[in-house]
N, C-alpha and C positions, 0 to 999 in steps of 0.2 A: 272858189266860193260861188254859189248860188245866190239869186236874190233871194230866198224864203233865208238863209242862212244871212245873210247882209239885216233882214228884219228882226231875224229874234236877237240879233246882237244888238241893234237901236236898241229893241222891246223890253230886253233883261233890266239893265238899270229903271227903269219907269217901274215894270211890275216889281222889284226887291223896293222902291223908297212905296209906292203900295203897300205892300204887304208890312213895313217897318212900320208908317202911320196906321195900320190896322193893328197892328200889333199893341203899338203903344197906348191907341183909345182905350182898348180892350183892358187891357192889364192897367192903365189909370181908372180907368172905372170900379173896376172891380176890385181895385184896392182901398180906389175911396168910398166907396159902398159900404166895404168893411170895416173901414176907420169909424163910419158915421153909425153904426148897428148899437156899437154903446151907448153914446150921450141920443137916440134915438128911444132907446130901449127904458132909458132913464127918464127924459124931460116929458117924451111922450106917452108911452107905455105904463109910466110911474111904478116902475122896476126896482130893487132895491141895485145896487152895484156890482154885489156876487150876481144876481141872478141875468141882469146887461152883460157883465164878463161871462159869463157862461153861454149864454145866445150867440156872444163872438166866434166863442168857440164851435158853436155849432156849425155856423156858416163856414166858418172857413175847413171843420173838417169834412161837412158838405160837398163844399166845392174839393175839395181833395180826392176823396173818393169820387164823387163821377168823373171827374178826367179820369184817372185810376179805370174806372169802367167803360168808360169812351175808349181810352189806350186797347183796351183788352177785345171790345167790343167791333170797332168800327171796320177791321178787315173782313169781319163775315159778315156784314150785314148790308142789303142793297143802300145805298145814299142815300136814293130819293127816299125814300119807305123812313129811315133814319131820321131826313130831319121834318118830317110829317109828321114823325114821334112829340119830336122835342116840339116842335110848334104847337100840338096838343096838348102836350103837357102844361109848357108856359101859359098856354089858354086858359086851361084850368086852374092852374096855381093863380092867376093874375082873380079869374072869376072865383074863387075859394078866399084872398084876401081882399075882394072887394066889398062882399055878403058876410064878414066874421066880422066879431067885435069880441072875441075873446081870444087869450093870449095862445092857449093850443091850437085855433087855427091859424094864426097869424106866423107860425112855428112855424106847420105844416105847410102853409103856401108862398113861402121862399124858399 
């Protein structure tokens, strides 16, 4: 064994409980995000029920399809350029629901 070999063996455990706490932020947010899109949709928005259950549905089949597009997308495309993208976008989406006060663009910028 080498020493570069002696170090990614300390290194592996530290970057896998990493990557596990990222893991888990990620996927707890984004599940409570989703839990919270109804009684949101309802207390704030003054939604009738179907139409909060239906916005759920949106998001989550949202987010289903862009992973879905990410998965397909992400081997051809440079990284960097890639998440330039998404940082743009979330920019806009963030400035599009900051300037709306009606419910189609409140839609469109999550």
């Amino acid at each position: 064994k080498t020493g570069a070999d002696d170090a990614e063996a300390k290194a592996l455990p530290c970057i896998v409980l990493l990557t596990g706490a990222f893991l888990l932020t990620y996927v707890g947010l984004e599940v409570a995000f989703g839990g919270y899109v109804d009684p949101f949709a309802v207390q704030q928005l003054q939604l009738s029920k179907v139409t909060a259950a239906e916005l759920t549905s949106v998001y989550w089949a949202a987010l289903s399809l862009a992973r879905l597009t990410a998965t397909l997308v992400t081997p051809y495309v440079n990284h960097y350029r890639y998440i330039q993208l998404h940082l743009l976008v979330a920019w806009a989406s963030m400035a599009a629901f900051s300037l709306s006060e009606s419910l189609p663009l409140v839609v469109l910028s999550t």
